[in-house]
N, C-alpha and C positions, 0 to 999 in steps of 0.2 A: 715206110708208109708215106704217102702223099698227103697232104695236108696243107690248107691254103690260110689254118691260121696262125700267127706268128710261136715259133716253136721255143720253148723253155726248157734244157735239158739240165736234169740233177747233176751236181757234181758227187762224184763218187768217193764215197765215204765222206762225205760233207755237212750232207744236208741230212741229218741224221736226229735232228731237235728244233723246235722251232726257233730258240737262237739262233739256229744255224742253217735257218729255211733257205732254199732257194726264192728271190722274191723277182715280181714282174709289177711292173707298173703301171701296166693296161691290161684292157679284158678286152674281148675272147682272147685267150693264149691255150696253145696245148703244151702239156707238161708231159714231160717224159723219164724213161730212166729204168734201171734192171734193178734187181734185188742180187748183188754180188756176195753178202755177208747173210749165213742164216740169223733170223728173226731180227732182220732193219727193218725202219720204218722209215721212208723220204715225207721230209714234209716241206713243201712249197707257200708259199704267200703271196697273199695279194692286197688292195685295199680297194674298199668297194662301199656305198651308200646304203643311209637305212634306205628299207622299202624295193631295195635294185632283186630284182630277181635274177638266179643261175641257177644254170644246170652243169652236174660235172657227169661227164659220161666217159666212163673207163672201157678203153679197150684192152684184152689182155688175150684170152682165150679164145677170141673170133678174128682173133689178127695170129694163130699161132702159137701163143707164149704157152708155158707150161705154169704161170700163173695162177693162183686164185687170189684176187686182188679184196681187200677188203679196208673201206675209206671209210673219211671222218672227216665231217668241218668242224675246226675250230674257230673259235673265237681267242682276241690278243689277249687274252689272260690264258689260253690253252684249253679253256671247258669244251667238252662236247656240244653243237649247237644242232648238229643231222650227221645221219647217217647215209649211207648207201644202200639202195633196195637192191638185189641181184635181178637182173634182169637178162637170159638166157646167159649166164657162164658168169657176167661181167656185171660190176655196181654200177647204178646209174642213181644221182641224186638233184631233186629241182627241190627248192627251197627260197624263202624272200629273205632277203637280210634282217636281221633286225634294228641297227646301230651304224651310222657309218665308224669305219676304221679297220684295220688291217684283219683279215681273216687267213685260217692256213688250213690248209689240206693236209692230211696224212695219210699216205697209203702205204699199204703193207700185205706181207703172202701169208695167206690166210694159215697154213700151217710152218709158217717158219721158214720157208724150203728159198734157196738160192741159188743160181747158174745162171751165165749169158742166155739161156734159155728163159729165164723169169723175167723178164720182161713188161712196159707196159706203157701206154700212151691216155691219160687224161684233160679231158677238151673241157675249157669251163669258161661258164659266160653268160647271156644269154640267148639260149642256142636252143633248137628247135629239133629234137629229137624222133622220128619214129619207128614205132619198136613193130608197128603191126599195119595190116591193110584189111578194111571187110569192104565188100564181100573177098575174100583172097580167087576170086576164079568167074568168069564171066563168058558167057557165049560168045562165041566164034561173030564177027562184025555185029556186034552189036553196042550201043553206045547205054552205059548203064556209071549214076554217081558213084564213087568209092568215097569210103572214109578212113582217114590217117588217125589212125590211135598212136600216140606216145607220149614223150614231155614238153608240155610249154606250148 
């Protein structure tokens, strides 16, 4: 995939607990990485300010993977803070911080499943997603507003 923000790839079988997150210490960064082992879960980190808003937007299934990715922000104690909404195949989740300090991402294949096929790229930051266009169709030369529905 082509990507123009700085890239973060899991190390394998590594990053397997947030002890053992892969961590990045700037944002936007895209996080990467396959699911080799049934029922892993990669969890990445970052550290980021109260009130900062991100979006993580997972590509899995619209890039090819055999994937169904299914995320989780934590917070440095490990609690659940959001989730991921699916949005056509793939999570996508915008949320504001609450606290600054270290937060961690968890992804994981929704049914367990693994192979260099499982696959998956998550973009987090804040970043400007859209998922939709209205009107989606407009007469031939003719000049008419559209509007961008997505995250953020």
């Amino acid at each position: 995939m082509i990507d123009d923000l700085p890239q973060v790839e899991a190390k394998p079988r590594q990053n397997l607990s947030i002890s053992r997150a892969t961590i990045t210490t700037t944002l936007p960064a895209t996080f990467g990485g396959n699911f080799a082992m049934r029922g892993e879960a990669d969890y990445f980190g970052f550290d980021a300010g109260a009130g900062q808003k991100i979006v993580v937007d997972v590509a899995a299934r619209r890039v090819g993977s055999k994937a169904a990715v299914v995320m989780g922000l934590l917070d440095s104690a490990g609690r659940t803070i959001a989730n991921g909404e699916d949005v056509d195949g793939d999570p996508i989740l915008e949320t504001t911080l609450p606290a600054d300090g270290r937060y961690f991402l968890r992804l994981a294949e929704q049914g367990g499943n693994a192979s260099e096929e499982h696959f998956y790229r998550a973009s987090v930051g804040d970043l400007h997603v859209v998922t939709a266009a209205f009107p989606i169709a407009a007469p031939p030369r003719k000049t008419l507003r559209a509007r961008l529905l997505g995250f953020n």
